[in-house]
MIMIGU-976294 format. One record per residue (C-alpha): residue in one letter; chain; y, z, x. Coordinates in Angstrom, 3 decimals, padded with zeros to 6 digits. Each point is the difference from the previous one (the first is absolute). Example, Ala and Ser with C-alpha at 12.3 -4.5 7.8 and 13.67 -1.06 7.14 Angstrom:
<nodes>
+------+-----+----------+----------+----------+
| type | mol |        Y |        Z |        X |
+------+-----+----------+----------+----------+
|    A |   A | -004.500 |  007.800 |  012.300 |
|    S |   A |  003.440 | -000.660 |  001.370 |
+------+-----+----------+----------+----------+
</nodes>
This chain:
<nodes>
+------+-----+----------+----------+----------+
| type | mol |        Y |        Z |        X |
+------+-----+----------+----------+----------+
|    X |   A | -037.491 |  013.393 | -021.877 |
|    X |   A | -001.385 |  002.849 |  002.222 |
|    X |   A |  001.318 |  003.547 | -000.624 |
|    X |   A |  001.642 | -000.288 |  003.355 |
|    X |   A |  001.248 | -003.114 | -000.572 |
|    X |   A |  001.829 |  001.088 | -003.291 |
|    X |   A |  001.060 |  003.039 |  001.956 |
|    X |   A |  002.038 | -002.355 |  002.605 |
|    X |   A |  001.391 | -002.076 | -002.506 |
|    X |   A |  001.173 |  003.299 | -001.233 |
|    X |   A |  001.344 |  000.967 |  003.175 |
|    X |   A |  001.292 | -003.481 |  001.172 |
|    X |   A |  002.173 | -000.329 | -003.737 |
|    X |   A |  001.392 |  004.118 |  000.762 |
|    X |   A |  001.353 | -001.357 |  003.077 |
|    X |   A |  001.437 | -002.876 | -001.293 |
|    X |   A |  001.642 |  001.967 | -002.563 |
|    X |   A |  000.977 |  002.306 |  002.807 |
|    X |   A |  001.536 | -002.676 |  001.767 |
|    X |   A | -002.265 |  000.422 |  002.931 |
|    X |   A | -001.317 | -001.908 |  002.960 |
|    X |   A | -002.588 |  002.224 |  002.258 |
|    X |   A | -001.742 | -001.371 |  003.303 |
|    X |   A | -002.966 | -002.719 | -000.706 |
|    X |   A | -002.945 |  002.640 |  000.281 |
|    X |   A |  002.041 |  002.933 | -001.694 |
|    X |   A | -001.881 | -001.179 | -004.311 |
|    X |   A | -003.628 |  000.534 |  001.614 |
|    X |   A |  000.919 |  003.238 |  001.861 |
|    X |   A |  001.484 |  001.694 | -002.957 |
|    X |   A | -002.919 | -001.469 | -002.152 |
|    X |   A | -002.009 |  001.815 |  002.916 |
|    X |   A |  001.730 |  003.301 | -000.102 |
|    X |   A | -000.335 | -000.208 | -004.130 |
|    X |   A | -003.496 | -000.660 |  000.039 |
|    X |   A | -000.864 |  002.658 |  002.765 |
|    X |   A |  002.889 |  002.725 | -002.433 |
|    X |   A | -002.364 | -001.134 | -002.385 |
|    X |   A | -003.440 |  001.018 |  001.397 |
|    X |   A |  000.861 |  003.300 |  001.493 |
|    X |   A |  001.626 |  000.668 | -003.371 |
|    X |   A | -003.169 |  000.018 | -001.722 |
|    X |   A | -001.240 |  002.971 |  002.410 |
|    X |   A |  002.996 |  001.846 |  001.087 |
|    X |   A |  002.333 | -000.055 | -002.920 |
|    X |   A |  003.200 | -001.049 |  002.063 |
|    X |   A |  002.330 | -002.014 | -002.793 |
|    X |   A |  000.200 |  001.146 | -003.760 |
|    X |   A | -000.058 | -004.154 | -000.241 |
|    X |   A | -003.201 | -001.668 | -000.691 |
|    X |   A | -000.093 | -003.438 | -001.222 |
|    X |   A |  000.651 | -002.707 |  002.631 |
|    X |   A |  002.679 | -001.805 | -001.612 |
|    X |   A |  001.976 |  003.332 | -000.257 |
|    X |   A | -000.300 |  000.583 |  003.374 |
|    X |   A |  001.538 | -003.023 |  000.739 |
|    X |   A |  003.135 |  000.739 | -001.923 |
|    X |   A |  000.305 |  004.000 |  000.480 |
|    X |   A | -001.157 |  000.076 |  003.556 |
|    X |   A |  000.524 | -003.552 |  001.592 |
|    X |   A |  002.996 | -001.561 | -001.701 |
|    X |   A |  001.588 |  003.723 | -000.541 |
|    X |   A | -000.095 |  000.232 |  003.844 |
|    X |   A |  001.179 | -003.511 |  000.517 |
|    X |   A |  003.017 |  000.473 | -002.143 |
|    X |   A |  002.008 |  001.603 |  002.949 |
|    X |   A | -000.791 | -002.422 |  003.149 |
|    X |   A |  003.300 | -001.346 | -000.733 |
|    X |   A |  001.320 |  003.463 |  001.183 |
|    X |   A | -002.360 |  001.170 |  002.660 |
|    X |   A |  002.053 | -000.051 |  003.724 |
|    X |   A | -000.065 |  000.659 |  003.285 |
|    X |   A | -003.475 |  000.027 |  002.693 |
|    X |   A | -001.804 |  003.086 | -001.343 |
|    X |   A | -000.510 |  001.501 | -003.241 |
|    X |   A | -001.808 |  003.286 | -001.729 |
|    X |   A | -001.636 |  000.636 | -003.196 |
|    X |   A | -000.137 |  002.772 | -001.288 |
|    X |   A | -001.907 |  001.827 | -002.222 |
|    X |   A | -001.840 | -003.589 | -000.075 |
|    X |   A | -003.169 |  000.669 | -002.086 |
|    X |   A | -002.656 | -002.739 |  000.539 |
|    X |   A |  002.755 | -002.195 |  002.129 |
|    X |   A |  002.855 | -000.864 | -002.908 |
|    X |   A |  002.693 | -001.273 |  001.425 |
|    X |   A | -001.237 |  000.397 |  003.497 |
|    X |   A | -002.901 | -002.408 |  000.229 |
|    X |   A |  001.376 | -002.641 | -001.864 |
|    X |   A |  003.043 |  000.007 |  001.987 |
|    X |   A | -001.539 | -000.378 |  003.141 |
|    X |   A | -002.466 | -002.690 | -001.609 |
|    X |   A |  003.367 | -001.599 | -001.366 |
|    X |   A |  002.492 |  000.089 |  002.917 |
|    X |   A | -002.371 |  000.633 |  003.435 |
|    X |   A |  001.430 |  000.629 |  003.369 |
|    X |   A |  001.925 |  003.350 | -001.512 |
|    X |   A | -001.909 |  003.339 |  001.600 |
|    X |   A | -001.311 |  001.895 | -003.608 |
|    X |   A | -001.030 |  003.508 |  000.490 |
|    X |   A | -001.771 |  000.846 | -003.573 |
|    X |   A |  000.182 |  004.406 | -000.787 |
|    X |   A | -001.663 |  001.342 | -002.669 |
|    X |   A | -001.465 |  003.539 | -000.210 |
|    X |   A | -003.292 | -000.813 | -001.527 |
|    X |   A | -002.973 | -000.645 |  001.935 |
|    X |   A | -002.141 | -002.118 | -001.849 |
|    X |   A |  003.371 | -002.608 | -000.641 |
|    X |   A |  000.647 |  000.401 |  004.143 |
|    X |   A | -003.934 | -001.319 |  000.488 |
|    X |   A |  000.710 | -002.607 | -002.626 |
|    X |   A |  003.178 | -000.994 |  001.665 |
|    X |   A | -001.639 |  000.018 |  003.676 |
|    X |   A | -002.990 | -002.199 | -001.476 |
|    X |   A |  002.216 | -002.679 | -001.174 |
|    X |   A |  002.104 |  000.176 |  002.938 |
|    X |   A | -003.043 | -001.030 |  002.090 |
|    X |   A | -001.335 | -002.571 | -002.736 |
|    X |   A |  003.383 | -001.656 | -000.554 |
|    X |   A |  000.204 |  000.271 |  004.089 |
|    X |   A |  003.617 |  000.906 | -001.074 |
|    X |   A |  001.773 | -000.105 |  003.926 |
|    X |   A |  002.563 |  003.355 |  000.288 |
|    X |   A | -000.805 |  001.631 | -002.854 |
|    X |   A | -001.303 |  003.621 |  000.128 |
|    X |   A | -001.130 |  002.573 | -002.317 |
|    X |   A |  000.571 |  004.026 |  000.108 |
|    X |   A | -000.817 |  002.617 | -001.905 |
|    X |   A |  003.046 |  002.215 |  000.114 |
|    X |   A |  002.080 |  001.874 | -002.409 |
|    X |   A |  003.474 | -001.979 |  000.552 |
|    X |   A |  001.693 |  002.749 |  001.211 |
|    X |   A | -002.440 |  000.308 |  003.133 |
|    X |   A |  000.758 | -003.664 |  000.871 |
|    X |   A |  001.548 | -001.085 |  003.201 |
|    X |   A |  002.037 | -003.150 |  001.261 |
|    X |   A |  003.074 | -001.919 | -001.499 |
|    X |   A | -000.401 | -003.367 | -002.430 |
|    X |   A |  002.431 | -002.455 | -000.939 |
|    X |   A | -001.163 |  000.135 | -003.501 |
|    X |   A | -001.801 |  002.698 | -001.874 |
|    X |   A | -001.875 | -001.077 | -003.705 |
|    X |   A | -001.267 |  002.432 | -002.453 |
|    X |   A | -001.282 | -000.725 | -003.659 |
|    X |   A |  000.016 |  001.960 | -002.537 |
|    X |   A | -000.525 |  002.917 |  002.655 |
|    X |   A |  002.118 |  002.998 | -001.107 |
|    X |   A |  003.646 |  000.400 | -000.728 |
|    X |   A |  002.866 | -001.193 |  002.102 |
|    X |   A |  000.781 |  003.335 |  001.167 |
|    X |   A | -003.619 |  000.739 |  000.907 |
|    X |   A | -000.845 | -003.049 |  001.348 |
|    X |   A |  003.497 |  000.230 |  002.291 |
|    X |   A | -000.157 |  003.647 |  000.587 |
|    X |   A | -003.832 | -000.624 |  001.501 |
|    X |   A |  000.568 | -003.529 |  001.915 |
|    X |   A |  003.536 | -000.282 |  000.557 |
|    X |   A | -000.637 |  000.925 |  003.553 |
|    X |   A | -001.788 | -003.800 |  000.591 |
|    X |   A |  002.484 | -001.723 | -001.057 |
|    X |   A |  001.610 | -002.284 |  003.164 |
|    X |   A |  003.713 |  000.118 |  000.455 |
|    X |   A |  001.064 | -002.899 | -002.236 |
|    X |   A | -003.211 | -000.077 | -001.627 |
|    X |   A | -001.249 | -000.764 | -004.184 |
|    X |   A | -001.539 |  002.093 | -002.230 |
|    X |   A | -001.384 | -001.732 | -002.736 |
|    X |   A | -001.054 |  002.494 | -002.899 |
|    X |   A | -002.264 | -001.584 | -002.230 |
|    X |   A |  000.434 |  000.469 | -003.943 |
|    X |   A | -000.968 | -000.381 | -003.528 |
|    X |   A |  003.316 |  000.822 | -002.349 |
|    X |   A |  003.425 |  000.498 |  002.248 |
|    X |   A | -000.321 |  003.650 |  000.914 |
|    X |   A |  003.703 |  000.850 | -000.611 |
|    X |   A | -000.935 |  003.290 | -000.428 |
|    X |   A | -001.244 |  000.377 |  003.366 |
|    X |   A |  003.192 | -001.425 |  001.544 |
|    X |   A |  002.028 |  003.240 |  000.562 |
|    X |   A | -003.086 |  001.245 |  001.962 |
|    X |   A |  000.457 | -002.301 |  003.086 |
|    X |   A |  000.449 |  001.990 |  003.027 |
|    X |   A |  002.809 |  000.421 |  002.129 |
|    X |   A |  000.276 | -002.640 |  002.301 |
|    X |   A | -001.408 | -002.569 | -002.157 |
|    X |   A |  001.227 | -002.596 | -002.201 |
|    X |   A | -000.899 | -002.345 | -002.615 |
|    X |   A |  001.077 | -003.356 |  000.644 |
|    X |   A | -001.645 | -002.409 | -002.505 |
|    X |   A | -002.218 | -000.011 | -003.027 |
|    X |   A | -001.625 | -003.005 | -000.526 |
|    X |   A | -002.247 | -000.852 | -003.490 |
|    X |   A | -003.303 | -001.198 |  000.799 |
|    X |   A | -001.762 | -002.465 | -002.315 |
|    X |   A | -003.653 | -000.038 |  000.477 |
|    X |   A | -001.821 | -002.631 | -001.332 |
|    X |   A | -002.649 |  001.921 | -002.440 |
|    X |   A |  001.292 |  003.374 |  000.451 |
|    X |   A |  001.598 |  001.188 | -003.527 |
|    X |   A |  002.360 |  002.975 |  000.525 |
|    X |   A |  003.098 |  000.191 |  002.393 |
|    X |   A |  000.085 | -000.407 |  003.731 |
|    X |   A |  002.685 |  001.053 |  002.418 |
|    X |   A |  000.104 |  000.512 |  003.457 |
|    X |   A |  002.637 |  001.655 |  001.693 |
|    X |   A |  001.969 | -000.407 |  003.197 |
|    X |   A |  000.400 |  003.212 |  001.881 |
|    X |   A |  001.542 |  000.080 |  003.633 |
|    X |   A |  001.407 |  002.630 |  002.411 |
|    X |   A |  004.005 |  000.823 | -000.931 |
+------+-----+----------+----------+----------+
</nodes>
């Protein structure tokens, strides 16, 4: 079996497990986006995660984990690193408008570059601390991005009347809880079981009160 073979069986048996069905073109894409994460890694140092197969579970099937919860016509990432959940998202579910943010140049050319490889349609790339960022989204992702004050207290203001936050986590950050803003609310905490990702998983439901 080819290495990239073994790396969509990999993929293909997360997704099961995730209880998944993406569009007919959406395995080879996200093999794509891997394999190009993979080659800029080498130079520019964007993900702490190196081996292939880990990449599919910490990166790929991590950022799968929450299409069951992604809403609405437009969506922001922030604080997105090399395109995690962002990328995979729009790979996953298409037709949504993604605008990717991240405050680090080389990760914004990386992004940009696999925007125009993956000719990923509506998706757009800016460097931008979060709190310079303009517009309104019907659902906002961050992972593993800063607490949920910070994270609120910076991009609160993009959140779309009636809009989702989803706040990406590793252990349930109950200590972060009586941080939350004015004005927001938690509304859900869902456990996420990743398919070759040891460690706990939780992403939370935030929304306007």
């Amino acid at each position: 079996m080819s290495a990239r073979a073994a790396l969509q069986a990999q993929l293909e048996s997360g997704m099961t497990a995730l209880g998944l069905q993406l569009p007919a073109d959406a395995i080879e894409r996200l093999l794509d986006y891997q394999a190009l994460l993979q080659r800029w890694n080498a130079t520019y140092n964007l993900t702490a995660v190196r081996d292939p197969g880990d990449m599919i579970a910490k990166h790929l099937l991590d950022s799968l984990a929450i299409v069951p919860y992604v809403r609405g016509t437009s969506l922001a990432d922030l604080g997105t690193g090399p395109g995690l959940p962002g990328i995979v998202l729009a790979i996953a579910a298409p037709g949504r408008e993604v605008l990717l943010v991240d405050s680090n140049g080389k990760k914004v050319r990386f992004l940009r570059e696999a925007i125009r490889s993956l000719k990923l349609e509506g998706v757009r790339a800016v460097q931008s601390r979060v709190e310079a960022v303009e517009g309104q989204f019907d659902c906002i992702t961050a992972r593993a991005f800063a607490s949920l004050e910070d994270m609120l207290g910076w991009g609160g203001h993009l959140l779309a009347p009636g809009g989702l936050w989803l706040a990406m986590k590793g252990k349930r950050p109950d200590d972060e809880l009586p941080g939350i803003p004015p004005g927001f609310t938690l509304r859900a905490t869902h456990v996420l079981q990743v398919p070759g990702v040891e460690g706990e998983r939780h992403v939370l439901e935030l929304a306007h009160r």
